[in-house]
Backbone bond lengths (Angstrom), bond angles and torsions (degrees), N, CA, C in turn:
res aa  C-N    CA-C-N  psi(-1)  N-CA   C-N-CA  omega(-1)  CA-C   N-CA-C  phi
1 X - - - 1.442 - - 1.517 107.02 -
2 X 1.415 114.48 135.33 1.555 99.31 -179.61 1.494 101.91 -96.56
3 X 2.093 92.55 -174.16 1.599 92.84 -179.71 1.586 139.88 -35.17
4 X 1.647 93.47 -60.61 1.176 111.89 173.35 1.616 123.83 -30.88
5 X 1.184 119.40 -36.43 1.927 134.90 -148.74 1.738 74.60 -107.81
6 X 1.302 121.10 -73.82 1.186 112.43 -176.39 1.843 134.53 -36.86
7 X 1.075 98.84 -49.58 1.391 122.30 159.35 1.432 135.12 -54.16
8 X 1.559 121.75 -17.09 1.015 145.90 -132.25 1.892 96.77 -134.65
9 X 1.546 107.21 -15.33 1.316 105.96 -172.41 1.730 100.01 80.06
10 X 1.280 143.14 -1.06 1.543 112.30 -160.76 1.733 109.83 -89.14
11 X 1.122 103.29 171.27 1.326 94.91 -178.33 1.634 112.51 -65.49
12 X 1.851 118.34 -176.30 1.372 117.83 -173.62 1.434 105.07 -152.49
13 X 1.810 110.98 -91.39 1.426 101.90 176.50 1.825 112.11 -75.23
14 X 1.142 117.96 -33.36 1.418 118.82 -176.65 1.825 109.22 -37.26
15 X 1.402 100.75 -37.57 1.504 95.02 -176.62 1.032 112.68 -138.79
16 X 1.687 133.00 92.01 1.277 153.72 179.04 1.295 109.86 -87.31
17 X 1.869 95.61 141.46 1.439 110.26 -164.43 1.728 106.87 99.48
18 X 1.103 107.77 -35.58 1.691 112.41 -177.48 1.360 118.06 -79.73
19 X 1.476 134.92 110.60 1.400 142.49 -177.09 1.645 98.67 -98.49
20 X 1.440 96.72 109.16 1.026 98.46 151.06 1.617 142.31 -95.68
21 X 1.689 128.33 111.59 1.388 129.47 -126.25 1.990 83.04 -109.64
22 X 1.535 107.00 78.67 1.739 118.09 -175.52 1.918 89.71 -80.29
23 X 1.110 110.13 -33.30 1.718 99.99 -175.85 1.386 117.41 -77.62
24 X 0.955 112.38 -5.45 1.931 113.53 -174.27 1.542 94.78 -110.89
25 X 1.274 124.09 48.21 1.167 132.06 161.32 1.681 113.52 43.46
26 X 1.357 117.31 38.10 1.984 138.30 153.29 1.692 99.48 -83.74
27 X 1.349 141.50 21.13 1.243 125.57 -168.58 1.646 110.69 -61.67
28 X 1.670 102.38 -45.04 1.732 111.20 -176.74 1.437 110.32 -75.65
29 X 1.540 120.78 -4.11 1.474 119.53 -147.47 1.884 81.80 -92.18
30 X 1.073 103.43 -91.26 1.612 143.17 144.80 1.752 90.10 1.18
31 X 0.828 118.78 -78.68 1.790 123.64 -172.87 1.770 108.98 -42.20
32 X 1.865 104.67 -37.42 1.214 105.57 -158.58 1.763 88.98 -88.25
33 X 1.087 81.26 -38.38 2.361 80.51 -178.75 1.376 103.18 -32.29
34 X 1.793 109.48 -66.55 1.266 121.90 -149.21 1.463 90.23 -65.17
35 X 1.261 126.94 -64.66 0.990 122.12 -168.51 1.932 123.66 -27.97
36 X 1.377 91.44 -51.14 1.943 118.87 171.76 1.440 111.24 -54.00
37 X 1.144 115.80 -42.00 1.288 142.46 -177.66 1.783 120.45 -58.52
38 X 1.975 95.90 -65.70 1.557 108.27 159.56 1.706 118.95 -67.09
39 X 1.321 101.83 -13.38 1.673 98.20 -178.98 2.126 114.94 -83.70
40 X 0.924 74.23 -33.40 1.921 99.62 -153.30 1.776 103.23 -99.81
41 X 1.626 125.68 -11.69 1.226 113.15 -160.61 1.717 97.13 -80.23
42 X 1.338 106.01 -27.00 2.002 103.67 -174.29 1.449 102.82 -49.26
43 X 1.526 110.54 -52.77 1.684 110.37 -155.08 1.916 100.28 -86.86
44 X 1.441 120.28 22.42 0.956 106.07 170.60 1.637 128.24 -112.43
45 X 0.744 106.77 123.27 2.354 126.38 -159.00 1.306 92.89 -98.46
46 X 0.931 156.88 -22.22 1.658 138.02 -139.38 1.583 107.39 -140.86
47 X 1.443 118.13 156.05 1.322 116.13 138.34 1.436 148.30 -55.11
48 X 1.585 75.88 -44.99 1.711 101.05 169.40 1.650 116.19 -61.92
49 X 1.218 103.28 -52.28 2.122 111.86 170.35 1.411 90.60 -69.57
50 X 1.067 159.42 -81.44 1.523 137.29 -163.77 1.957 101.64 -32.23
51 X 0.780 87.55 -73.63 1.599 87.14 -164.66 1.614 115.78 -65.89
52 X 1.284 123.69 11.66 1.386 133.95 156.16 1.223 123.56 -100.12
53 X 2.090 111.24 -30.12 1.203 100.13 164.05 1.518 135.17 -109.50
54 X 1.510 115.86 9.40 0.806 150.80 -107.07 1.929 95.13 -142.51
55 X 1.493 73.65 -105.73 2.224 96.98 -171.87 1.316 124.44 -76.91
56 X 1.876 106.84 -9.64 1.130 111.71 169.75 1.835 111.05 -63.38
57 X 1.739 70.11 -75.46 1.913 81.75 -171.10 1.685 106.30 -56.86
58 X 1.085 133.77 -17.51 1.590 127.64 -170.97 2.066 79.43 -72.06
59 X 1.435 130.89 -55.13 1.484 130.42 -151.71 1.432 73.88 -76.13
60 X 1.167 149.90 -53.83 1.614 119.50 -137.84 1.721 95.37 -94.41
61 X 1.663 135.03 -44.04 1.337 132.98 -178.63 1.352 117.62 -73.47
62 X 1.450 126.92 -37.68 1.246 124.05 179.91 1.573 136.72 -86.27
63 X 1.529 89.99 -43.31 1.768 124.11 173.97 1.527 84.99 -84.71
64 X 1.377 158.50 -49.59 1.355 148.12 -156.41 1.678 134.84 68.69
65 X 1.610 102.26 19.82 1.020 126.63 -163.94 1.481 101.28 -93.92
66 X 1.489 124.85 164.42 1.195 133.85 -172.90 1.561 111.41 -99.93
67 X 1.566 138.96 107.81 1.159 141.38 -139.45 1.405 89.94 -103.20
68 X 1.291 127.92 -13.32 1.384 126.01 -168.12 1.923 109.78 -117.73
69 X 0.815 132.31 -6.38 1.020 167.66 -168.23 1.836 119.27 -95.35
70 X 1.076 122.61 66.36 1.608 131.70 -160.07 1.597 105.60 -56.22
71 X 1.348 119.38 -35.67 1.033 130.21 -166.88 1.658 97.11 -57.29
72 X 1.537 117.78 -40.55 1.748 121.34 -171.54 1.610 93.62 -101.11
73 X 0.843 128.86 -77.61 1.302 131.48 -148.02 2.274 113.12 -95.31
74 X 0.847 125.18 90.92 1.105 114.34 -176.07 1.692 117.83 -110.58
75 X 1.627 112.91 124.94 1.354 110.14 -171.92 1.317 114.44 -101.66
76 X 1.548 114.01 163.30 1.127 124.89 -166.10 2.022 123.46 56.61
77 X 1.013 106.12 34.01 1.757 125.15 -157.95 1.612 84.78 -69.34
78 X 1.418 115.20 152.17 1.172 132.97 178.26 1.351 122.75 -105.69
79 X 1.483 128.19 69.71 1.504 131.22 178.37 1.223 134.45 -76.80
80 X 1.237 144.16 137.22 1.505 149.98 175.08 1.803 95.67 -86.38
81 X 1.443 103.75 131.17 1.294 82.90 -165.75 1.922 70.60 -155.45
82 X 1.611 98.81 137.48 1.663 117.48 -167.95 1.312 95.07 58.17
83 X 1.976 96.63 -120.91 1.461 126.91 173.86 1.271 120.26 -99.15
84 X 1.406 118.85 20.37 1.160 119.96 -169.35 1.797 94.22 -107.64
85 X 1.297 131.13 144.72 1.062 141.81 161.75 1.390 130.18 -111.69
86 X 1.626 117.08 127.03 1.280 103.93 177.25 1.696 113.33 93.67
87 X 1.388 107.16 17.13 1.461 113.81 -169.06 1.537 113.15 -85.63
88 X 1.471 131.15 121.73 1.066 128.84 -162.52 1.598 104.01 -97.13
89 X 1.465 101.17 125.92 1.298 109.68 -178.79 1.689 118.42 -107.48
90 X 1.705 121.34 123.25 1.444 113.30 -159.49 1.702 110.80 -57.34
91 X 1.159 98.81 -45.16 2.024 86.04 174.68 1.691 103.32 -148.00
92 X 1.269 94.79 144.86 1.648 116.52 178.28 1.322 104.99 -123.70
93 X 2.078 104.67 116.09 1.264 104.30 165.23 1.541 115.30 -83.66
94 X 1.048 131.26 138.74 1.060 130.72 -169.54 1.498 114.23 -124.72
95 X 1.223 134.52 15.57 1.757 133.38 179.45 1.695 90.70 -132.70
């Protein structure tokens, strides 16, 4: 993680796989996730509440994409993926 992310309060090892992009000017975006993120992760049980409180707003505040909007963001998308067919993938950006 560099300075910037470090400096910034955002999260690091707690949530791997997650880039947080503090140099392309997401500093407030990214700040408010984590923030949502360290507040809200105790009371969360589900897949479904992860990804409502979670992967939405991280795709619509950080990524800047439209979560409501099918044309960008489509959930539950149905991919063939290797040899596997028919593999349901939780969200596909698609624009």
């Amino acid at each position: 993680m560099g300075d910037a992310a470090r400096s910034s309060g955002l999260p690091g090892r707690d949530w791997p796989g997650i880039s947080w992009s503090v140099e392309h000017g997401h500093r407030r975006a990214d700040a408010g996730v984590a923030l949502r993120l360290r507040k809200q992760k105790a009371g969360i049980e589900t897949e479904e509440a992860t990804k409502n409180a979670f992967v939405m707003p991280f795709i619509s505040t950080v990524l800047g994409y439209d979560v409501f909007n099918p044309a960008e963001v489509i959930p539950e998308f149905t991919a063939d993926v290797g040899l596997k067919k028919g593999e349901k993938i939780d969200y596909v950006i698609s624009r």
